[in-house]
PyMOL CGO cylinders between C-alpha atoms (Angstrom):
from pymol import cmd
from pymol.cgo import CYLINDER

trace = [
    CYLINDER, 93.52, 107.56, 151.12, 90.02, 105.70, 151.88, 0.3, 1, 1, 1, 1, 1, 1,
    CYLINDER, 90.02, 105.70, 151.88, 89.06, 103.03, 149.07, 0.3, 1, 1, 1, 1, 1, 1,
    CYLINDER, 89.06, 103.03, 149.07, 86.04, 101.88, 148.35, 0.3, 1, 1, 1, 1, 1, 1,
    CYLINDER, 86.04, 101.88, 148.35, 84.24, 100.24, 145.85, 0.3, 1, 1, 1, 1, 1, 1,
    CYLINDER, 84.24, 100.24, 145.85, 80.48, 100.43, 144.79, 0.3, 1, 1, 1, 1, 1, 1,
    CYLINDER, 80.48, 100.43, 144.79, 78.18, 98.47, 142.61, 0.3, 1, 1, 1, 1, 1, 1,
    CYLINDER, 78.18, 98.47, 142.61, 74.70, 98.87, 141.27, 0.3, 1, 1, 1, 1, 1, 1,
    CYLINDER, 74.70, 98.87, 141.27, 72.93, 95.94, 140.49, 0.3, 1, 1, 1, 1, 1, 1,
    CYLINDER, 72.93, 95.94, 140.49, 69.97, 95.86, 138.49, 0.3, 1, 1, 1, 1, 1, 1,
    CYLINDER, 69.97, 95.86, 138.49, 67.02, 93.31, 137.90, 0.3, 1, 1, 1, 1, 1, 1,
    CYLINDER, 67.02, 93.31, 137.90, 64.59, 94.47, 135.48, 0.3, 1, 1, 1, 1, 1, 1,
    CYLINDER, 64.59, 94.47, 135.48, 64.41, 98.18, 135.48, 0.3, 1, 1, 1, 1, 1, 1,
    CYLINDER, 64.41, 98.18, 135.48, 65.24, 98.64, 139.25, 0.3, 1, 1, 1, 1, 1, 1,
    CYLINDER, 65.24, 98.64, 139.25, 68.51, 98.97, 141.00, 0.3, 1, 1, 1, 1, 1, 1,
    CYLINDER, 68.51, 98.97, 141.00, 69.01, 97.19, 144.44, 0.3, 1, 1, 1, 1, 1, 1,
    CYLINDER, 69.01, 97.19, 144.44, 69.19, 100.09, 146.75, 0.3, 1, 1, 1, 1, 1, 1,
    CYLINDER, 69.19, 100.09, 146.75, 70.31, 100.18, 150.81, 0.3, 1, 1, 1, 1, 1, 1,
    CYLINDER, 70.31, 100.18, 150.81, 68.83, 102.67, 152.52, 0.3, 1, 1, 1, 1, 1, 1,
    CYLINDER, 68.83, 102.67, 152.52, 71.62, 103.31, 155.44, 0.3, 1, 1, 1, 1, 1, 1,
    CYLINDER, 71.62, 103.31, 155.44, 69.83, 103.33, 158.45, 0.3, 1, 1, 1, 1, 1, 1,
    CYLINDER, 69.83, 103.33, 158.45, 71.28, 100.76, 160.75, 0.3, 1, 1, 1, 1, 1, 1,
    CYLINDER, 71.28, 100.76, 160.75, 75.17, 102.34, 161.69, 0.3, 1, 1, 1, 1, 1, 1,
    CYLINDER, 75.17, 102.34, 161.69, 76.00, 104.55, 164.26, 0.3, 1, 1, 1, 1, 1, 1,
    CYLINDER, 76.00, 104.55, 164.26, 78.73, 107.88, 162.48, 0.3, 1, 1, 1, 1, 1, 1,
    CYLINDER, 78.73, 107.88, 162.48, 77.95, 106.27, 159.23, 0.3, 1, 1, 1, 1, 1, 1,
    CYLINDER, 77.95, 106.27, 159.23, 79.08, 109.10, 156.36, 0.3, 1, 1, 1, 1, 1, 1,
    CYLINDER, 79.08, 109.10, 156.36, 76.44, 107.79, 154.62, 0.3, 1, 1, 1, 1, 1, 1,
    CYLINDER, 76.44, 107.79, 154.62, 73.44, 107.96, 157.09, 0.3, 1, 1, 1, 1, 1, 1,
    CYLINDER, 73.44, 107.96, 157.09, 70.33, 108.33, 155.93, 0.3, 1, 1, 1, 1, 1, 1,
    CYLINDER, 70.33, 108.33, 155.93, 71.32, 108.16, 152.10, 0.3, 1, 1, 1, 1, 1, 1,
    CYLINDER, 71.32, 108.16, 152.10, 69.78, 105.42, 149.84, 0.3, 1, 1, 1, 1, 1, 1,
    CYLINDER, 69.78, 105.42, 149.84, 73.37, 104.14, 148.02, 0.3, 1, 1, 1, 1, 1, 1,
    CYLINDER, 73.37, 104.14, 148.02, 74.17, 100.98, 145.92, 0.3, 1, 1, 1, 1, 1, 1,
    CYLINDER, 74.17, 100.98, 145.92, 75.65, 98.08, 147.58, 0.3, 1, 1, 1, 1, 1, 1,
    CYLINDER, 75.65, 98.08, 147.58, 79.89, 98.12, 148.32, 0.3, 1, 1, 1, 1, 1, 1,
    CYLINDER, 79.89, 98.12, 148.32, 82.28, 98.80, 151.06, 0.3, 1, 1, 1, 1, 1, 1,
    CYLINDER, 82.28, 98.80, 151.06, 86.11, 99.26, 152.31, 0.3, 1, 1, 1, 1, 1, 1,
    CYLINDER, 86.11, 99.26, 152.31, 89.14, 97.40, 150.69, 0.3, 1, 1, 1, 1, 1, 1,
    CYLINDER, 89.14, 97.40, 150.69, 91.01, 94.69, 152.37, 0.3, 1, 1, 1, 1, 1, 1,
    CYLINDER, 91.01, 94.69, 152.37, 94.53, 94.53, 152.73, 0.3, 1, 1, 1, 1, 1, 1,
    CYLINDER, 94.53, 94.53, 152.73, 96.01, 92.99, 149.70, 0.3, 1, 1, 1, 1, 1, 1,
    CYLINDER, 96.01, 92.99, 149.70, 92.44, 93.07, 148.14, 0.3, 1, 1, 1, 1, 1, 1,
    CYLINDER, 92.44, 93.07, 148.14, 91.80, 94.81, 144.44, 0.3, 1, 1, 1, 1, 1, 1,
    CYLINDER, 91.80, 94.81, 144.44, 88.75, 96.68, 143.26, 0.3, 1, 1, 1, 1, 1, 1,
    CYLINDER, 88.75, 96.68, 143.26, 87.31, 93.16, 141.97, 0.3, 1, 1, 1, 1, 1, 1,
    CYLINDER, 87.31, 93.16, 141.97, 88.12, 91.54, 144.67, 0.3, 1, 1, 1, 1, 1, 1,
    CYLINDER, 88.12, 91.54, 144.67, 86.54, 94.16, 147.15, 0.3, 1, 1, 1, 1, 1, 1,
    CYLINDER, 86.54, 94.16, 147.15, 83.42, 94.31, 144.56, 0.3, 1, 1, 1, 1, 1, 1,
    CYLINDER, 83.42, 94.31, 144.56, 82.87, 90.66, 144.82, 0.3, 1, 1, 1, 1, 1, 1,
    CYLINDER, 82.87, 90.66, 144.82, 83.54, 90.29, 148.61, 0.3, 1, 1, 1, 1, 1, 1,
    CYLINDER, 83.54, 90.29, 148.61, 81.27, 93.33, 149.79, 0.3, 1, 1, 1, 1, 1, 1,
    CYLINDER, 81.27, 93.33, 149.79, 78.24, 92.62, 147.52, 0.3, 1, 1, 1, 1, 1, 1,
    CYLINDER, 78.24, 92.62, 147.52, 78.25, 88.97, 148.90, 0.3, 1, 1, 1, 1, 1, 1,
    CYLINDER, 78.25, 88.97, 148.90, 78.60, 89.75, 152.55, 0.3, 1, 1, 1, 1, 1, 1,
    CYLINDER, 78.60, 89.75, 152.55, 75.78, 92.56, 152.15, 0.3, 1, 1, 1, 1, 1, 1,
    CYLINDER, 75.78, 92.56, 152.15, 73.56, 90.96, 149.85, 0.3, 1, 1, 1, 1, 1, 1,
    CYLINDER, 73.56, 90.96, 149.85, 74.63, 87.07, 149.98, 0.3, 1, 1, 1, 1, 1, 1,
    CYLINDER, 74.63, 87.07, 149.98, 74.33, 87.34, 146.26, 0.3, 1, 1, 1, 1, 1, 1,
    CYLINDER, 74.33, 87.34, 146.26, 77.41, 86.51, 144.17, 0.3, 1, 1, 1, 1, 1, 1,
    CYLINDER, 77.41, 86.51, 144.17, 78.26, 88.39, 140.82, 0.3, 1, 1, 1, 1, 1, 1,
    CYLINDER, 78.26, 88.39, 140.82, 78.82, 86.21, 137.71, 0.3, 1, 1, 1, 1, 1, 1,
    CYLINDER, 78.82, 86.21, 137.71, 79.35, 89.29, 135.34, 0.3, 1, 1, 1, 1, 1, 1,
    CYLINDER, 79.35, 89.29, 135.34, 79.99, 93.30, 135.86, 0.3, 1, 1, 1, 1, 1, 1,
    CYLINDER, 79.99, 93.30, 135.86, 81.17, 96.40, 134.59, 0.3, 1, 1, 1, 1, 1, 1,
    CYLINDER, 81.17, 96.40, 134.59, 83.95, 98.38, 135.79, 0.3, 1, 1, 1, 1, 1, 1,
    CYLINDER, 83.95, 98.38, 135.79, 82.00, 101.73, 135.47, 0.3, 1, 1, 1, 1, 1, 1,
    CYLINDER, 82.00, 101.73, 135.47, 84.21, 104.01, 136.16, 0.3, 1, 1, 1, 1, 1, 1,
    CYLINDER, 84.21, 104.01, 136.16, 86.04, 105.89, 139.13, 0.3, 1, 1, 1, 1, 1, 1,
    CYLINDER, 86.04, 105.89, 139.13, 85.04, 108.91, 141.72, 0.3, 1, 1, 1, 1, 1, 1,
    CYLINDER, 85.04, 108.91, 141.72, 87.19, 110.89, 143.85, 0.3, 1, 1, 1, 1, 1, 1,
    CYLINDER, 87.19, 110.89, 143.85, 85.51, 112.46, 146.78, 0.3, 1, 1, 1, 1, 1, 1,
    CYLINDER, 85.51, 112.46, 146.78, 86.55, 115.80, 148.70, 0.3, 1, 1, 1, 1, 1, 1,
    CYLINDER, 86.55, 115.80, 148.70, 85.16, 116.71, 151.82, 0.3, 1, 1, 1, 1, 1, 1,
    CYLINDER, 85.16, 116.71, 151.82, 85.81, 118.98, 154.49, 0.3, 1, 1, 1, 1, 1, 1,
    CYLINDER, 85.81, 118.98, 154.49, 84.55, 116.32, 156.89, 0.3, 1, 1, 1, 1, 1, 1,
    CYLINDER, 84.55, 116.32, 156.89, 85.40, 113.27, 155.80, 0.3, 1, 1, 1, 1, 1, 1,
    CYLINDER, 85.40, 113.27, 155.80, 89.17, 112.25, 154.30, 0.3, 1, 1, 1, 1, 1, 1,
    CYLINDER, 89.17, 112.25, 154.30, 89.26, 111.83, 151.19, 0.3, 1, 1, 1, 1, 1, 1,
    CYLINDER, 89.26, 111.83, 151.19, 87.85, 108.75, 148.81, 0.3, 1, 1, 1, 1, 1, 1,
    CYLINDER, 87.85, 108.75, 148.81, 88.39, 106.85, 145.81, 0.3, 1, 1, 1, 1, 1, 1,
    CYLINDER, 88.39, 106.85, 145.81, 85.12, 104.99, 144.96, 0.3, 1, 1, 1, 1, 1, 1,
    CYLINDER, 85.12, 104.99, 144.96, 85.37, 102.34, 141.90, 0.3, 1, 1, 1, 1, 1, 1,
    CYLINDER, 85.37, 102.34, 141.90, 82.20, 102.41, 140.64, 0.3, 1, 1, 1, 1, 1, 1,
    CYLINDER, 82.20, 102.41, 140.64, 80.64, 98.84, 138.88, 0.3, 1, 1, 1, 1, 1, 1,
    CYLINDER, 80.64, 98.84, 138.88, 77.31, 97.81, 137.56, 0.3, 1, 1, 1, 1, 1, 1,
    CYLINDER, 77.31, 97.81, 137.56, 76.09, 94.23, 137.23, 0.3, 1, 1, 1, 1, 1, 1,
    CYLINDER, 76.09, 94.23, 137.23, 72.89, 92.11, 135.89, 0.3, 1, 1, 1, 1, 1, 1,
    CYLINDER, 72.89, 92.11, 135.89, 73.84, 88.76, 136.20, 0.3, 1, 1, 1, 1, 1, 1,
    CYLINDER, 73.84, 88.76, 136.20, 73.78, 87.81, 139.69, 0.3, 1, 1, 1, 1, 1, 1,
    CYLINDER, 73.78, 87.81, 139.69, 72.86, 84.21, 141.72, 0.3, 1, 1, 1, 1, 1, 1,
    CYLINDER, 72.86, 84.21, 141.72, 71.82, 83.48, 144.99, 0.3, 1, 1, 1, 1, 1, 1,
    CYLINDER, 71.82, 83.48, 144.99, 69.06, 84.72, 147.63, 0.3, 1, 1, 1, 1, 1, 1,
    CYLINDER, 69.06, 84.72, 147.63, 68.87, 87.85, 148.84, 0.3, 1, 1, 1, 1, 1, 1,
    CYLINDER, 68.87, 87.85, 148.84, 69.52, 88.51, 153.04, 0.3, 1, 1, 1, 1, 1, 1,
    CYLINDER, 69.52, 88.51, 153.04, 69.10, 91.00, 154.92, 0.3, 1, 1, 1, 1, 1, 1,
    CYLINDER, 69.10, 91.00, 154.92, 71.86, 93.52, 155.34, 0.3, 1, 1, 1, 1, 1, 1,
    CYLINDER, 71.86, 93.52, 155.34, 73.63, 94.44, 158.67, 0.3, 1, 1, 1, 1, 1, 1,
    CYLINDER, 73.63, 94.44, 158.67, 74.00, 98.09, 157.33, 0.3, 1, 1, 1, 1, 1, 1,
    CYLINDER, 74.00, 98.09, 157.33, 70.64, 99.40, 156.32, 0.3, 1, 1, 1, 1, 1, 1,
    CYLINDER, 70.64, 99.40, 156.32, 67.46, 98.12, 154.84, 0.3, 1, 1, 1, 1, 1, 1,
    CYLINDER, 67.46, 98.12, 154.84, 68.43, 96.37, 151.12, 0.3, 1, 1, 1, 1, 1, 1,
    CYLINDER, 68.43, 96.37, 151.12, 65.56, 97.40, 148.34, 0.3, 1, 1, 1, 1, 1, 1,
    CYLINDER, 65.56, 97.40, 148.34, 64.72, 97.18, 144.65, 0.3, 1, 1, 1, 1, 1, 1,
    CYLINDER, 64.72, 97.18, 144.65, 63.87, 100.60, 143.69, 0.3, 1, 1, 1, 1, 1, 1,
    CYLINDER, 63.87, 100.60, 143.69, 62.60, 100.64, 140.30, 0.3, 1, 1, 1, 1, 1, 1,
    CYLINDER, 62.60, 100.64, 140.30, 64.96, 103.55, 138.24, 0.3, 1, 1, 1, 1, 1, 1,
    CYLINDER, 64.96, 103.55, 138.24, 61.88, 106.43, 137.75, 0.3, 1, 1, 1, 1, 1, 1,
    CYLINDER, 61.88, 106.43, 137.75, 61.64, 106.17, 141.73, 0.3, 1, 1, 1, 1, 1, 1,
    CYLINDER, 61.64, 106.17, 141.73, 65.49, 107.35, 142.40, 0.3, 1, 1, 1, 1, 1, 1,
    CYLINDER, 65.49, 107.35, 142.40, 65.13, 110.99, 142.02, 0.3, 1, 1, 1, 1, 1, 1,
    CYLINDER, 65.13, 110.99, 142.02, 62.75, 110.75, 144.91, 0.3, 1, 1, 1, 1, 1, 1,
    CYLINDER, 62.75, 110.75, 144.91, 65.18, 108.86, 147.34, 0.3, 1, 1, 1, 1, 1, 1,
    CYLINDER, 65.18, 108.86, 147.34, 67.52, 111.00, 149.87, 0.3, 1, 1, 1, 1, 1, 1,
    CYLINDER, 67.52, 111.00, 149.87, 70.70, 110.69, 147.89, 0.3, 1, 1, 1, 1, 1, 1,
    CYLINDER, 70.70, 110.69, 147.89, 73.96, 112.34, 147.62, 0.3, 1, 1, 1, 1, 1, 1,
    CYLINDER, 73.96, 112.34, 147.62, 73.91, 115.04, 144.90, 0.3, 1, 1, 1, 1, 1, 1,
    CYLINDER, 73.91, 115.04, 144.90, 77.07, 114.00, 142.90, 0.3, 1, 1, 1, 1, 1, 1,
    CYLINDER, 77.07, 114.00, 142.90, 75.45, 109.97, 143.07, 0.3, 1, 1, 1, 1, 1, 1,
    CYLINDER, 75.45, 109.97, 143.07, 73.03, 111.69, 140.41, 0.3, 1, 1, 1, 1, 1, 1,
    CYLINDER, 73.03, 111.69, 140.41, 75.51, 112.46, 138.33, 0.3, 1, 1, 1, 1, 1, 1,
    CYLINDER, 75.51, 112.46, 138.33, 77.55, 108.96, 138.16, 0.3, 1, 1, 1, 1, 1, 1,
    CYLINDER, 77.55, 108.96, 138.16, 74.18, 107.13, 138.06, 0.3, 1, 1, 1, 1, 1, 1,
    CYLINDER, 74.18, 107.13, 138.06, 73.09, 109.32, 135.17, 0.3, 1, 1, 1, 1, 1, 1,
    CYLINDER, 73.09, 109.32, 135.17, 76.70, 108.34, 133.59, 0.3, 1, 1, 1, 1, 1, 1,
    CYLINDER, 76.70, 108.34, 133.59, 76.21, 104.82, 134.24, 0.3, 1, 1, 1, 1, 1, 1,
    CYLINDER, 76.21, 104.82, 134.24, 72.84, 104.58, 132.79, 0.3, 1, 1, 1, 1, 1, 1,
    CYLINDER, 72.84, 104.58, 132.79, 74.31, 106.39, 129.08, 0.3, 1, 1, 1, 1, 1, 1,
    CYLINDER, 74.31, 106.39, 129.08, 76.85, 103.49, 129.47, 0.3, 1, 1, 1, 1, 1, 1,
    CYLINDER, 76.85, 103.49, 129.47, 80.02, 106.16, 128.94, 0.3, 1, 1, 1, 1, 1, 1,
    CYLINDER, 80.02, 106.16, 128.94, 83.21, 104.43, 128.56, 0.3, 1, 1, 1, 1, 1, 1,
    CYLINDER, 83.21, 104.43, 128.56, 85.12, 104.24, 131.84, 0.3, 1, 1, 1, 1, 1, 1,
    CYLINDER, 85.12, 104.24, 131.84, 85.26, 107.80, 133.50, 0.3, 1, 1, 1, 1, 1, 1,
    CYLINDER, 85.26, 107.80, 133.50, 86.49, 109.86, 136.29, 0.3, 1, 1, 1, 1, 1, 1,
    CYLINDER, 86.49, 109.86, 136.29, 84.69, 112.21, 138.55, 0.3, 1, 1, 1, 1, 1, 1,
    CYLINDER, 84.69, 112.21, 138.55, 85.83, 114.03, 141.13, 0.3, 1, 1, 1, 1, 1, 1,
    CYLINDER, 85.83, 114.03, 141.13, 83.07, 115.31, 143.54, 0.3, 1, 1, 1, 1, 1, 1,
    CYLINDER, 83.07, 115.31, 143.54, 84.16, 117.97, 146.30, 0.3, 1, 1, 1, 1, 1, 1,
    CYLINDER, 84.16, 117.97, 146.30, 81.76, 118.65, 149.38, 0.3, 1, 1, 1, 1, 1, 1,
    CYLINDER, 81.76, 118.65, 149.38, 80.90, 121.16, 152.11, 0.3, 1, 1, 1, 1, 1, 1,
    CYLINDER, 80.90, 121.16, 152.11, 79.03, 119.19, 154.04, 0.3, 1, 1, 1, 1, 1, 1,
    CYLINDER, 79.03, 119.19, 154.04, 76.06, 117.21, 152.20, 0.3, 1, 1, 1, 1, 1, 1,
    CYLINDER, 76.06, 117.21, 152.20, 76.70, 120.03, 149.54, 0.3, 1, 1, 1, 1, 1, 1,
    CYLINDER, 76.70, 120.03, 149.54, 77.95, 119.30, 146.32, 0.3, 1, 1, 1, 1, 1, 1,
    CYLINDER, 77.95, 119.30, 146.32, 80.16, 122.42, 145.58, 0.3, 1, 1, 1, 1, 1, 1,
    CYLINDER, 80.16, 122.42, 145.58, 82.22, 121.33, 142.32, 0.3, 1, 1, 1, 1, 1, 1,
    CYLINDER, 82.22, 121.33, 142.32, 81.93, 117.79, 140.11, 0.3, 1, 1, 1, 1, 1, 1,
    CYLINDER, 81.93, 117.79, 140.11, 84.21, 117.45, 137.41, 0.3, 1, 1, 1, 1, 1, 1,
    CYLINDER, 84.21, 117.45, 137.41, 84.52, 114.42, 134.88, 0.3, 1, 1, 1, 1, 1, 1,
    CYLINDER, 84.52, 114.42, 134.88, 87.53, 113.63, 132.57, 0.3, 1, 1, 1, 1, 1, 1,
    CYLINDER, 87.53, 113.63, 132.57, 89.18, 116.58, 134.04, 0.3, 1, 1, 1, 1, 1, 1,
    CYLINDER, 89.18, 116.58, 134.04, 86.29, 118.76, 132.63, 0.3, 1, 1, 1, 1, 1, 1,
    CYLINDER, 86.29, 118.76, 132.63, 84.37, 121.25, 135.24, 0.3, 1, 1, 1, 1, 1, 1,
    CYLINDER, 84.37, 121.25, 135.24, 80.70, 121.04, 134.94, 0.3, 1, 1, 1, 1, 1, 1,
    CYLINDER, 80.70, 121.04, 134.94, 79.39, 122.03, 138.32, 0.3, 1, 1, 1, 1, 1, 1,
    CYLINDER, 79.39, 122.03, 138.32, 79.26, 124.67, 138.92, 0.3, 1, 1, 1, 1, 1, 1,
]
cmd.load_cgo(trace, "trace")
């Protein structure tokens, strides 16, 4: 099972987006995402956190959240456990990424970016601040067929 971890960070009101343009077979092609990437061997969800948004960003994290995890089921890809973080308090320059072009989209400008349909829906959780959740988000393609959080259905 594919782990991964992604992280939102935010500086006021707009979240630090990468547009993923740069990768050849990239799943995520295309998509505007948050910033994040594979574990490491012997590495855990901090550790990955911290690790990916420095090599992609050369920021460093000095405080997140642990948001919350996703499970994602596709009939293309194997399946995926995202951990999902959010941070404000950040240090450092920002680079350019390797992976796409890095951008701070302010938050009334995301509905317009190409995301992933189920990214709505953990965003939208992130931004209420829920307690720590779990979503499970099951594809046919790009399209979302079934999300369902705590073990609740609520698409469709």
């Amino acid at each position: 099972m594919k782990q991964t971890t992604l992280c939102y960070l935010e500086r006021g009101g707009a979240y630090l987006m990468l547009h993923r343009v740069k990768k050849e077979h990239d799943e995520n092609g295309g998509k505007w995402i948050g910033i994040g990437g594979k574990f490491e061997d012997r590495e855990s969800p901090e550790d990955c956190l911290l690790r990916e948004v420095r090599e992609e960003t050369g920021l460093q994290l000095t405080a997140w959240r642990y948001c919350g995890i996703i499970t994602f089921v596709s009939d293309v890809w194997p399946t995926e456990y995202m951990h999902l973080f959010h941070s404000d308090a950040f240090t450092g320059t920002l680079r350019a990424c390797d992976e796409g072009e890095l951008e701070w989209v302010d938050k009334s400008r995301l509905d317009a970016l190409a995301q992933w349909e189920g990214d709505r829906i953990f965003l939208s959780l992130m931004e209420q601040r829920r307690p720590f959740f779990s979503l499970k988000l099951v594809y046919e393609g790009d399209r979302l067929l079934e999300a369902v959080l705590d073990g609740e259905r609520i698409l469709p």
